[in-house]
N, C-alpha and C positions, 0 to 999 in steps of 0.2 A: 545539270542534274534536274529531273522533271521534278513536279512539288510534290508530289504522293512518294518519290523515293527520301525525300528531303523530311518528311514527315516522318516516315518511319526511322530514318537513321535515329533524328530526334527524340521520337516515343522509347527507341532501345538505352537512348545515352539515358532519357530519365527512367525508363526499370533498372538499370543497374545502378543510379545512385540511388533509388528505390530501395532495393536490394539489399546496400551494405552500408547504409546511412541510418539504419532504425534498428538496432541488435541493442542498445543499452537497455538497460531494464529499470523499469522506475523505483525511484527512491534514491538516484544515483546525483539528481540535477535538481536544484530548486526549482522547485513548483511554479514560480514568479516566471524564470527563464521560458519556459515552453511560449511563452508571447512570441520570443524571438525565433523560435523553429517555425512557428506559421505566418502566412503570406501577410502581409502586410497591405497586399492590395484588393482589400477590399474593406467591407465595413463592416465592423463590428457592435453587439448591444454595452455598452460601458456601465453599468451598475454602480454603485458609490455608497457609503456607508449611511450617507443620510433617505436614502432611496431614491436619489435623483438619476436617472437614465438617457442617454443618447445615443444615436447611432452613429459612429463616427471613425474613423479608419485610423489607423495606430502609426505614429511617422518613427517612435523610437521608443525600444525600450530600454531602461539602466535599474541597475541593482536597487534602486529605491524609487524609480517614479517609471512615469509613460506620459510621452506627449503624442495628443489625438488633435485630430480636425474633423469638423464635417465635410462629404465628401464636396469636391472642388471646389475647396474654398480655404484661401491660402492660408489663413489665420489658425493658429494651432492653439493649446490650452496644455498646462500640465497636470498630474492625476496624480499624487501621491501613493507610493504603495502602499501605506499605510488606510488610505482612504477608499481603495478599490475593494469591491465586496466580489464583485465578481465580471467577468468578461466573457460571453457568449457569442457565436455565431448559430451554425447550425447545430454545435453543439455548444454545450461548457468548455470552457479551455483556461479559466481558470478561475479557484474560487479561494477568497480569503476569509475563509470561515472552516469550520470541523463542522461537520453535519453530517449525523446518521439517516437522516432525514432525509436529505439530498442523495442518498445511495440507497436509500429504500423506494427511492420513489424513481427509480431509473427504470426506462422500458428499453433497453438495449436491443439494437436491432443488427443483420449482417453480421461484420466480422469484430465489432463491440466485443466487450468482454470489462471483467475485475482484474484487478491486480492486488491481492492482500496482502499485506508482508504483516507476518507477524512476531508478536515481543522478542520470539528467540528469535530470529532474523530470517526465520522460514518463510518463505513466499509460496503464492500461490496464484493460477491463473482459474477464474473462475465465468465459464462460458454459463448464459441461458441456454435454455430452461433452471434457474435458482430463485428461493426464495426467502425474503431478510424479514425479520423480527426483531423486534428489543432485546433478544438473546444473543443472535447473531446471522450466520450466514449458512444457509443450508443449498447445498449444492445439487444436482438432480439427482435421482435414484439410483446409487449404487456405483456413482462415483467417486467418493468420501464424505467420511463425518460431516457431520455438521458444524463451522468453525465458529467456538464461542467468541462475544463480541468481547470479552473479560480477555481474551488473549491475543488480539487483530492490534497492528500499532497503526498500520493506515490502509486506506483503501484508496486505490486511485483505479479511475474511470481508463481504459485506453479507448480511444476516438482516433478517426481517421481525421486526417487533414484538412484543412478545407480550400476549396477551389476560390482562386478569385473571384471577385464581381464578372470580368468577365470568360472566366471559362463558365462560371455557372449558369449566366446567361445566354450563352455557346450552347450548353450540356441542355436545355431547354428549347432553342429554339433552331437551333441548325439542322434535327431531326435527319434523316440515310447521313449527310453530309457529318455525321461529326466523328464519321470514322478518320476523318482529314485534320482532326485536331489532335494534335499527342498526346493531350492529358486523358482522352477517352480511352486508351490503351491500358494505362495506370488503372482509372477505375471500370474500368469492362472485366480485366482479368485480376482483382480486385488483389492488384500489386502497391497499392497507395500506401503511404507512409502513414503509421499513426504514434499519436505522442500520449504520455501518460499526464491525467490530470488528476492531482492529491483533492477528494472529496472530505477525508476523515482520515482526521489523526490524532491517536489517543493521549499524547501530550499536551492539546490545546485545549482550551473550553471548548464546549461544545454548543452550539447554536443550530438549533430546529427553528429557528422563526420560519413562516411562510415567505417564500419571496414575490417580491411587492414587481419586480422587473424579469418579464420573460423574454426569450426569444421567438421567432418565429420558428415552426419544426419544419423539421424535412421529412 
């Protein structure tokens, strides 16, 4: 079989687990778990409650820690879940904090979007163009109310997946050529899986500090 037909089979087999692998709707899975739905192979910004930051690739995650390394280098470290403030790539993917502040300050871009669930157990999907205040959530014109922040139990971010180290540097520099790579298919026809990450939740304290540890943007 030539490589261009062997690519394609590939790019179909990953649309369809595309497809019917991302239908749960968040609030279903701890917020902590979503580590384990994204790649592993690449590197991530590791945030820590003291404000200490690294960039370092994720070898496991369990119900109460993560063990990380920097990239090629055998020696690994463990992280406490308790101790993790937050874990970033290209975007957030996950934060252990309640921050209004962290969902006010989102510039969502593509096929981004809210998830609010609120007190009665009503949910809702909330696309930009919307805009948040200390009161709450106001959606674009004349697509519903404006949802008070007095009745929101959480808000989670949904973000797309992110590509390893190296498809991203594939998606960068193979240029005509990365029609030849099958992950380009997923995010060309903008089929990419995305997971939900809990920003704000009105059972928890809530914590607006500024964050001391950023990522790079895309």
């Amino acid at each position: 079989m030539e490589t261009p037909a062997v690519c394609r089979l590939l790019a179909l087999t990953i649309l369809a687990a595309s497809i019917f692998s991302s239908t749960k709707s968040a609030g279903q899975d701890d917020p902590w778990l979503v580590l384990n739905k994204i790649t592993h192979k690449r590197s991530y910004m590791i945030e820590t409650r003291d404000r200490k930051c690294a960039w370092e690739v994720i070898t496991e995650v369990a119900t109460d820690h993560l063990t990380a390394k920097r990239y090629a280098s055998p020696e690994t470290r463990t992280v406490l879940r308790a101790d993790v403030l937050r874990v970033t790539g290209p975007f957030v993917y996950y934060s252990g904090r309640s921050s209004w502040s962290d969902v006010s300050s989102l510039l969502l871009v593509g096929r981004q979007r809210l998830k609010i669930v609120m007190k009665d157990g009503k949910a809702y999907t909330v696309k930009p163009p919307y805009t948040v205040s200390d009161e709450g959530i106001a959606p674009r014109s004349g697509t519903r109310p404006k949802i008070a922040k007095i009745d929101i139990a959480e808000v989670y971010e949904i973000v797309p997946k992110p590509l390893t180290d190296t498809g991203e540097y594939l998606s960068e520099e193979l240029g005509p050529m990365i029609v030849f790579d099958p992950d380009w298919y997923v995010w060309s026809l903008h089929l990419e899986q995305h997971v939900p990450v809990l920003l704000y939740d009105a059972g928890a304290p809530e914590d607006n500090s500024s964050a001391q540890c950023v990522a790079k943007q895309r």
